[in-house]
C-alpha positions in Angstrom: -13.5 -90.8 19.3 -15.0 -92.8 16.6 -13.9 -90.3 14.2 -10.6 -89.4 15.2 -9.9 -93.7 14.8 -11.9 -93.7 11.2 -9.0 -90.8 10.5 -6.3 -92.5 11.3 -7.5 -96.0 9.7 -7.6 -93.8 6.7 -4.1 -91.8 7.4 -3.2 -95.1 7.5 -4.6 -97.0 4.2 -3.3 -94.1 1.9 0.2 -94.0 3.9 0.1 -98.0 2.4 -1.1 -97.5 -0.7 1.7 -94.4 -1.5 4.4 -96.6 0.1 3.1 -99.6 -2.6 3.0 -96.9 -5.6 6.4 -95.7 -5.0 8.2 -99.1 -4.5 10.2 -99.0 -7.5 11.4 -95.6 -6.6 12.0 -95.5 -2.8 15.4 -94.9 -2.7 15.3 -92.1 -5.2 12.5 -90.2 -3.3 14.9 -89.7 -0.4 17.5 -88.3 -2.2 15.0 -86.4 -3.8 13.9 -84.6 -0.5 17.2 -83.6 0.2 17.8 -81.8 -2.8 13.7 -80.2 -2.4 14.7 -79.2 0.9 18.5 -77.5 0.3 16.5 -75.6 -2.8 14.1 -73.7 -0.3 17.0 -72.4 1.6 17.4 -68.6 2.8 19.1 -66.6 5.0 16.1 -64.3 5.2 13.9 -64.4 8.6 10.4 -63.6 7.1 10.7 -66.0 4.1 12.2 -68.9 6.1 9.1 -68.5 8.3 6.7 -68.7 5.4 8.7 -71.3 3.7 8.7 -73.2 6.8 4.6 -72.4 6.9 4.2 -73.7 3.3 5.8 -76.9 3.1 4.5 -78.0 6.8 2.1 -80.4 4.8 4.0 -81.8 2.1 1.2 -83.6 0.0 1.4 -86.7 -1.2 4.6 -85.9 -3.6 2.2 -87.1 -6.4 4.0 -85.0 -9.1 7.5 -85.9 -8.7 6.3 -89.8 -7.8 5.2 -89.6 -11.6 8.5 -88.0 -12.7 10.5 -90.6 -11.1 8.1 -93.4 -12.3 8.1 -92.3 -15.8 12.2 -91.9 -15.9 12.2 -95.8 -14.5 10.1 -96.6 -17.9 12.9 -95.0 -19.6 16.1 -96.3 -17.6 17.3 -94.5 -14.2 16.3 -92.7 -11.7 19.4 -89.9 -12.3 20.1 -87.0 -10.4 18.7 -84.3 -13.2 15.6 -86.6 -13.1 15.2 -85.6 -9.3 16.7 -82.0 -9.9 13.6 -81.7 -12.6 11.4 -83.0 -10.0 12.2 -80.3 -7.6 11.8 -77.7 -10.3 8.5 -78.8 -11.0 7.1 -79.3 -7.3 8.2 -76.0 -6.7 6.7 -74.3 -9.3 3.6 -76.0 -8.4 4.2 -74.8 -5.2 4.7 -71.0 -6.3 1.2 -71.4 -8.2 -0.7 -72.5 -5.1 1.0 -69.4 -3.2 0.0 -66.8 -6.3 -3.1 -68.5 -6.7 -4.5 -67.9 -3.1 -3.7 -64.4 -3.8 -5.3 -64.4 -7.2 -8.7 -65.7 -5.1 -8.1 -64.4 -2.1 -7.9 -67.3 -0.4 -7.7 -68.1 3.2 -6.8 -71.8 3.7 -4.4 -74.2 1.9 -4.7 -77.8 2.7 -6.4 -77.5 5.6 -4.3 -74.9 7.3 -4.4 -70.4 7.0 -2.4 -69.5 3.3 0.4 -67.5 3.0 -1.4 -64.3 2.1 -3.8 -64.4 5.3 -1.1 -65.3 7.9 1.3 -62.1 6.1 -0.2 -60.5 3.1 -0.3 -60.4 -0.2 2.3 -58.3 -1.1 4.8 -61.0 1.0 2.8 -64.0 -0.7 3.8 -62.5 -3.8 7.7 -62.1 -3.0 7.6 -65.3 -1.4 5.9 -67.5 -4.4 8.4 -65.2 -6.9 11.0 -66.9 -4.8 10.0 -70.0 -5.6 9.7 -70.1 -8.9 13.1 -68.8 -9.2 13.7 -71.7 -7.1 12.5 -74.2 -9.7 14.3 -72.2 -12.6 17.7 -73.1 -10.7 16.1 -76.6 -9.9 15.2 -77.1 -13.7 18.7 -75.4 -14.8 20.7 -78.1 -13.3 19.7 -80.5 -15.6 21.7 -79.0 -18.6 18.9 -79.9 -21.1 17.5 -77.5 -23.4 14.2 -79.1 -23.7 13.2 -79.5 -20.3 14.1 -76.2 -19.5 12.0 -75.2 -22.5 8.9 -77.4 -21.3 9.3 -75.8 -17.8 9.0 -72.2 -19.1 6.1 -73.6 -21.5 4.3 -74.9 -18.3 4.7 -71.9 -16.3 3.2 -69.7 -19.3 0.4 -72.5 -19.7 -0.1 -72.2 -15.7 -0.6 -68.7 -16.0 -2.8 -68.8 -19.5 -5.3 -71.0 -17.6 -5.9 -68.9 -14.3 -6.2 -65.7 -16.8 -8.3 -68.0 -18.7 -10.4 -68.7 -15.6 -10.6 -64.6 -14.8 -12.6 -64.2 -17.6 -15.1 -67.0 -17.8 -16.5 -64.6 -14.7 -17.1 -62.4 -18.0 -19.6 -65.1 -19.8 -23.0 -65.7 -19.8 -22.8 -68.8 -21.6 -22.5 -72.9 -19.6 -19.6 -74.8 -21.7 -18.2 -78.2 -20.6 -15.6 -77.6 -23.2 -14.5 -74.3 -21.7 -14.2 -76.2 -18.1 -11.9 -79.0 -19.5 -9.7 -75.9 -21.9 -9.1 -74.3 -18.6 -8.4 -77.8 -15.8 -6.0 -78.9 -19.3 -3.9 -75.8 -18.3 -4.0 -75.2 -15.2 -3.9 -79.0 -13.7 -3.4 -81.5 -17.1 -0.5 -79.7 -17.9 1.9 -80.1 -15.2 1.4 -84.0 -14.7 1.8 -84.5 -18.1 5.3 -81.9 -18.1 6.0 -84.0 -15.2 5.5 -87.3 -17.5 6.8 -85.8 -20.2 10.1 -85.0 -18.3 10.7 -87.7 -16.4 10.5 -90.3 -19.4 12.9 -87.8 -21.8 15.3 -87.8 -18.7 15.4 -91.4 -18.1 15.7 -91.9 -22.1 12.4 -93.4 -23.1 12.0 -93.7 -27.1 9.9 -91.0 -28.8 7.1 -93.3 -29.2 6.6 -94.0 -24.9 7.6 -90.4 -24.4 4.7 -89.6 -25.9 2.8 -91.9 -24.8 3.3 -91.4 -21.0 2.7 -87.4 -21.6 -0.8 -88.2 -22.3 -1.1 -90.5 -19.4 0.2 -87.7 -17.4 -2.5 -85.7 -19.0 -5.4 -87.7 -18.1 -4.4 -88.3 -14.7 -4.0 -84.6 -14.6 -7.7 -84.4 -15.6 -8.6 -87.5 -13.2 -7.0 -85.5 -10.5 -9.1 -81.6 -11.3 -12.0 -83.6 -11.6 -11.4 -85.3 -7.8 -10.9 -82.0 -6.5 -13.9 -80.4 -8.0 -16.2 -83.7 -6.6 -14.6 -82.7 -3.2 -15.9 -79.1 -2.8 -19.8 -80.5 -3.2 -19.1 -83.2 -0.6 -19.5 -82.4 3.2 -17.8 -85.7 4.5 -15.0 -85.1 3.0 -12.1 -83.9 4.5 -10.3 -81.4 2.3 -8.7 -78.9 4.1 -11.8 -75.9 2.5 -15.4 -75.8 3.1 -18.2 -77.1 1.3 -18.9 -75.2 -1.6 -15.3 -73.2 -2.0 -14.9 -73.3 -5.7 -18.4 -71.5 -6.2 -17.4 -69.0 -3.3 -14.6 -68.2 -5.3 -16.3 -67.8 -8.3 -15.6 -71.3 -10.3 -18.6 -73.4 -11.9 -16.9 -76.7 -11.9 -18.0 -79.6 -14.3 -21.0 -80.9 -11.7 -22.5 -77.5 -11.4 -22.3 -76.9 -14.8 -23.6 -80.0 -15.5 -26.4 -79.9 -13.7 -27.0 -76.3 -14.6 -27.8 -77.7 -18.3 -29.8 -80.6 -17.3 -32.0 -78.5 -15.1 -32.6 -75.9 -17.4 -33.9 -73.6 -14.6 -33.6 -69.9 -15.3 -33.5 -69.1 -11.4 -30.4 -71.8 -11.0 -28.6 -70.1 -14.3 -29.5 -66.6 -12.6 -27.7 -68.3 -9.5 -24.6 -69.5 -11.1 -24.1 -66.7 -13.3 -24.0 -64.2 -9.7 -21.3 -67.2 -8.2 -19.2 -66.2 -11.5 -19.6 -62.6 -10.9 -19.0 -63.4 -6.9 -22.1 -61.7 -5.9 -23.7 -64.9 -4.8 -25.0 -65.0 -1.5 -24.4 -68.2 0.4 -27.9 -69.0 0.7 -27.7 -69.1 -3.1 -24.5 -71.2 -2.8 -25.8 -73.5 -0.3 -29.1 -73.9 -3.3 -26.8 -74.1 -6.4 -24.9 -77.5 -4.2 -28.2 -78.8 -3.5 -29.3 -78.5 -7.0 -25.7 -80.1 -8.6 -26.4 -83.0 -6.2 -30.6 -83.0 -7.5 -29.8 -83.0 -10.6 -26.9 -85.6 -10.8 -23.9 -83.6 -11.0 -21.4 -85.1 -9.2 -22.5 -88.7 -10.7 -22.2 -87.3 -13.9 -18.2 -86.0 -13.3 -17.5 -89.5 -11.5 -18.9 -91.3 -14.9 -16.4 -88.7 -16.8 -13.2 -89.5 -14.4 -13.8 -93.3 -14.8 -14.0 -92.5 -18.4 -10.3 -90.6 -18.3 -9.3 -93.4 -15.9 -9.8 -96.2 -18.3 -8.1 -94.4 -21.2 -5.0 -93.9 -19.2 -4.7 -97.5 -17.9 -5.4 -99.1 -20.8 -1.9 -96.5 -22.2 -0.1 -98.5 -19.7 -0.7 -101.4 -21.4 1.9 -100.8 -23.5 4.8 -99.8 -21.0 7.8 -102.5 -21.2 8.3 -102.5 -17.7 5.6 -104.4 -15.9 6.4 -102.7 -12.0 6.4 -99.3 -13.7 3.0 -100.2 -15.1 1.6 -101.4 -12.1 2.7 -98.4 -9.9 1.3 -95.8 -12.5 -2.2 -98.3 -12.4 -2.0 -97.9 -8.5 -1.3 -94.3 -9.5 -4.0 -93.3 -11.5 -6.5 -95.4 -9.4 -5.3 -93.6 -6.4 -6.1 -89.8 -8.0 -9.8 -91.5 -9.1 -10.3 -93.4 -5.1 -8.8 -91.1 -2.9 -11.2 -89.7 0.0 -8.3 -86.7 1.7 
């Protein structure tokens, strides 16, 4: 009982702390899940069904709250800012569906994926769906650059997994081959969604720019969360302890502490949990070891690094609600514990 009340205190706190960061945008984020909602629509029995599946948990909305945010910066919340913002939650979307097929995944925020409950053949069609779902989303806008960003992103989405394929191939530990890959497979889309958002809501080249790379480190902020989360038991995440190295990734910690240990049995370890022929015996030893040898302290010290870069970006934003919701923002992605 305890528990279940310790969840819902937290349910609660992060429930306030979202309502707080999206203040200047309320209003817009209604209209913009009516339009997110009438995009997914079908006719089709099977894809309704896993549609319906896929968007049961909805997140946190954290990508198009920066869109909208970053177009109040500019000017106003317009209808092609919220159209753009479909198109890129939904092509987010379609990468977490592809994605679980790519690591044959069976759980997606906290509930069975789309390949498990059908298979991957339907997770395909139904992640192919929603790209095409973002394309029209994206195409109502009528402007040539975002459309051109969108298709950038989707390329740089896909460069980044491929990317993350064949670091199974290596026998070398690089931090800078971590952050190449999390800059294209995370980074990217919150700073397309910054990007975006300020261009639509007319921002000046100069806070265009500078709002992308605030997007990018929160982006970073945000991989770097994630990657904390799989080495932490307490936490709860939706995937087991240890999910990243069962699927073959060596996150930043591991890495990290991979280096410091300089202990040929743990490289011998992490090198079989990039070829996936890690036992979990051997998984279970490389966690213990990334939390012996200061792993996940070292990636916090790194994310409060990014963290400080990007709010002192905002700094420079003329409009002082904007920049308190994006300092909320970014703080949230550093702080958050679901």
């Amino acid at each position: 009982m305890r528990h279940i009340s310790s969840t819902i205190y937290i349910l609660k706190t992060i429930s306030a702390v979202l309502n707080t960061i999206r203040k200047p945008i309320s209003s817009a984020l209604e209209r913009f899940d009516t339009i997110y909602k009438d995009a997914l629509h079908t006719d089709n029995e099977l894809l309704a069904a896993a549609l319906a599946h896929v968007t049961r948990k909805t997140g946190k909305r954290m990508r198009p709250t920066l869109v909208m945010l970053c177009a109040r910066e500019g000017g106003e919340v317009s209808d092609n800012v919220l159209h753009a913002a479909a198109g890129l939650e939904l092509l987010h979307l379609s990468s977490l569906v592809h994605d679980d097929v790519v690591d044959e995944s069976d759980m997606r925020r906290g509930q069975r994926s789309v390949n498990s409950l059908w298979d991957n053949k339907a997770a395909v069609l139904v992640g192919d769906f929603i790209v095409s779902a973002a394309l029209a989303e994206v195409a109502r806008t009528r402007n040539a650059d975002v459309v051109e960003r969108v298709a950038w992103l989707g390329q740089t989405l896909a460069d980044g997994e491929l990317e993350q394929l064949s670091n199974t191939q290596r026998t070398t530990f690089s931090e800078e081959g971590y952050y190449r890959v999390i800059a294209k497979k995370t980074a990217a889309l919150f700073s397309s969604c910054a990007y975006i958002g300020a261009l639509l809501g007319g921002a000046d080249a100069e806070h265009i720019a500078l709002l992308e790379r605030f997007g990018h480190l929160a982006g970073l902020c945000f991989q770097l969360r994630d990657d904390i989360f799989d080495l932490d038991d307490t936490m709860n995440v939706g995937k087991p302890t240890g999910n990243d190295l069962q699927e073959g990734k060596l996150t930043l910690p591991v890495l990290h502490a991979v280096t410091e240990a300089a202990d040929p049995q743990l490289e011998r370890i992490a090198l079989k949990v990039r070829a996936r022929e890690a036992s979990k015996l051997e998984i279970q030893e490389l966690v213990d070891a990334t939390r012996t040898y200061g792993g996940v302290a070292y990636a916090n010290g790194e994310m409060e690094r990014l963290r400080l870069e990007a709010v002192e970006l905002l700094r420079q934003l003329r409009d002082v609600e904007v920049a308190s919701s994006l300092k909320l923002f970014v703080d949230f992605v550093v702080e958050r514990n679901l």
